[in-house]
C-alpha positions in Angstrom: 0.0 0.0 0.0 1.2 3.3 -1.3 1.1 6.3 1.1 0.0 10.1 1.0 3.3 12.3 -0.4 4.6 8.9 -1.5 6.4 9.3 -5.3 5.5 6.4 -7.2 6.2 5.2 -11.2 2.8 5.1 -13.3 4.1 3.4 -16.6 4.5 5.2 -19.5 3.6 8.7 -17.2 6.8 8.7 -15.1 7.0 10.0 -11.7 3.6 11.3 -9.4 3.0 12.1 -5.9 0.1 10.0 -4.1 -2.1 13.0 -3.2 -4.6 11.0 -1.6 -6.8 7.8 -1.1 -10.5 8.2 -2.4 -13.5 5.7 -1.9 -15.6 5.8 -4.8 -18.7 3.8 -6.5 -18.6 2.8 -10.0 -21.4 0.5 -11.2 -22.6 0.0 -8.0 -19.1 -1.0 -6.5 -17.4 0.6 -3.6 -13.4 0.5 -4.8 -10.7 2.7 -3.1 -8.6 4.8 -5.1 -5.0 6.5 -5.5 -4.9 9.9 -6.6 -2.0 10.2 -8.5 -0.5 13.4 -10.3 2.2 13.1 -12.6 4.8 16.0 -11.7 6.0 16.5 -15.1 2.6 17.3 -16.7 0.5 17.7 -13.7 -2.0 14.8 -15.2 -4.0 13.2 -12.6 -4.5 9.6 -12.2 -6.9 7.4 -10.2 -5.2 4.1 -9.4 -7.3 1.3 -8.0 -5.6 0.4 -5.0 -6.4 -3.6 -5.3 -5.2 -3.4 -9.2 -2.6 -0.8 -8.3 0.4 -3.7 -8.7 -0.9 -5.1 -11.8 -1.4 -1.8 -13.8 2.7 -1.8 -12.7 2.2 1.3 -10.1 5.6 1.0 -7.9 8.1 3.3 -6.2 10.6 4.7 -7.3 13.9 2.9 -7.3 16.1 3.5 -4.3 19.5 5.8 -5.4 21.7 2.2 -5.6 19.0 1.2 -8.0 19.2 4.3 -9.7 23.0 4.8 -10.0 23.1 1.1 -11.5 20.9 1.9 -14.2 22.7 5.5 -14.5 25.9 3.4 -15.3 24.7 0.9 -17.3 24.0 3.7 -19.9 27.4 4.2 -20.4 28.0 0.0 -20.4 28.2 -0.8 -24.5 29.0 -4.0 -24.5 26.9 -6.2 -26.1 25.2 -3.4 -28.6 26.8 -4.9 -32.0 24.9 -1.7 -34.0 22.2 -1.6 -36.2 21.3 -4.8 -37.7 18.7 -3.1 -39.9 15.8 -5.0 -38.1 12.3 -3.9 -39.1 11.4 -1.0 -37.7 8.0 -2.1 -37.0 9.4 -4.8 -34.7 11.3 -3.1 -32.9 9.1 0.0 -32.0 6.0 -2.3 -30.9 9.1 -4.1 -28.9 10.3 -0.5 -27.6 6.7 0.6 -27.1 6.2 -2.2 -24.6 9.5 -2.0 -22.9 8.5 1.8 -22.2 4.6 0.7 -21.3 6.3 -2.2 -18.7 7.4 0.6 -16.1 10.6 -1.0 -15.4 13.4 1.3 -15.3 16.0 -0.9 -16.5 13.4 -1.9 -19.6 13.2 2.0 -20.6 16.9 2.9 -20.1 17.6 0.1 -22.1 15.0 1.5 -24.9 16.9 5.0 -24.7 20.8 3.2 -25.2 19.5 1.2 -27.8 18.0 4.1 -29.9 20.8 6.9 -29.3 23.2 3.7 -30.5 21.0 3.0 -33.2 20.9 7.1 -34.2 24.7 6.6 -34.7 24.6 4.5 -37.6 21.4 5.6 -39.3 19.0 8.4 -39.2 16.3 7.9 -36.6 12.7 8.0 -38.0 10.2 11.0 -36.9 8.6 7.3 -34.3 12.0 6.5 -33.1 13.1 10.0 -32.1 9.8 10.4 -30.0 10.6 7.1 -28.3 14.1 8.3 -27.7 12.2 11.6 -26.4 9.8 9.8 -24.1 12.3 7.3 -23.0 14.4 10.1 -22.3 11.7 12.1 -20.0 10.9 8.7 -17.8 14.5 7.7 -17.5 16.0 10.9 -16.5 13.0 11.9 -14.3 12.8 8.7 -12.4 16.8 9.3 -11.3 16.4 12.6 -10.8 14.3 11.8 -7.9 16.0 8.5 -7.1 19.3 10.6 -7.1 18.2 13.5 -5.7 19.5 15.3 -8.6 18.3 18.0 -10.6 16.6 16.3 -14.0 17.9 18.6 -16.2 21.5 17.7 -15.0 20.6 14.0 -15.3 20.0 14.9 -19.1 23.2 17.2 -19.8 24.8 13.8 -18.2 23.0 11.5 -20.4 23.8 13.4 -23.3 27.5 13.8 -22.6 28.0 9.9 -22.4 26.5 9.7 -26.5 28.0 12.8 -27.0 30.0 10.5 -29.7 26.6 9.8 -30.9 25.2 13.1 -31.3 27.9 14.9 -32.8 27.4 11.7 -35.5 24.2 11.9 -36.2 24.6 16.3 -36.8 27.1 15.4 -38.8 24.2 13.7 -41.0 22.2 16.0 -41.7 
C-alpha cells in the first residue's frame, strides 16, 4: 500500500505524488482509489488500490538502483549496431518496454535508440521514443538521485555525445 506524499512510477507517465486515497462507487461498486498526479505534466491519475500492482504502479527505485541503471547507460558492450531489423518490430518491442514501467526496460530503450541514431538516421517514431524514454529515465533518477533532472539529461547526453555529434554530422 502506497502512502499520502509517496512518489510512485505510473508506466509510461513517469514520476507522481500520491495525493490522496478516495472511496468511490462505480457501477454500484465501492473500490478505493489512488490519486496520483504526474509532476512532469500535472495529469492526474486514479489508481485502484487492489489493481494498483498489476497496472505496474511501484516506487521509485532507491539511489543504488538508480546509480546502476545510470551506469549501465554508459555499459556498450553487447550493442553490436544496427542490424537493420524492421522497424515495426522493434518500435511495438520499444513501445512495450517503455509501457512495462521498469526502469532498466526503458533505459535500455533509450541506449539502444541513441546507439541506433549513430549508424542511421532515426525515423520521426524512433526520435519520440528516444524523447519519451528520455523524459521517464532521467526523471525517475532525478528523484532517485536527488538530482536536478535537467543535469541527469546534460549527463545522459555527454556519455552519447559521440553519438550526437554523428548523427549532426548527418544531416
Amino acid at each position: 500500500m502506497f502512502k499520502v506524499d509517496e512518489l510512485v512510477v505510473y508506466p509510461s507517465q513517469g514520476v507522481g505524488r500520491v495525493e490522496r486515497v478516495e472511496s468511490q462507487e462505480i457501477g454500484g461498486v465501492k473500490a478505493d482509489f489512488y490519486i496520483v498526479r504526474i509532476l512532469s505534466n500535472n495529469v492526474t491519475l486514479m489508481v485502484p488500490v487492489a489493481n494498483a500492482v498489476n497496472v505496474g504502479l511501484r516506487s521509485v527505485c532507491p539511489a543504488d538502483v538508480g546509480q546502476q541503471i545510470f551506469e549501465s547507460l554508459n555499459d556498450r558492450t553487447g550493442f553490436t549496431g544496427y542490424t537493420g531489423q524492421n522497424w515495426n518490430r522493434r518500435y511495438r518491442e520499444y513501445s512495450e518496454k517503455l509501457k512495462s514501467g521498469d526502469l532498466a526496460d526503458v533505459a535500455y530503450v533509450l541506449k539502444e535508440l541513441f546507439l541506433i541514431g549513430k549508424d542511421k538516421e532515426l525515423s520521426f517514431g524512433e526520435r519520440r521514443l528516444l524523447e519519451q524514454a528520455m523524459g521517464l529515465v532521467s526523471m525517475e533518477l532525478a528523484y532517485s538521485l536527488g538530482r536536478d533532472q535537467e543535469a541527469i539529461k546534460d549527463d545522459i547526453n555527454e556519455m552519447f555525445a559521440d553519438v550526437i555529434a554523428a548523427q549532426e554530422k548527418n544531416d
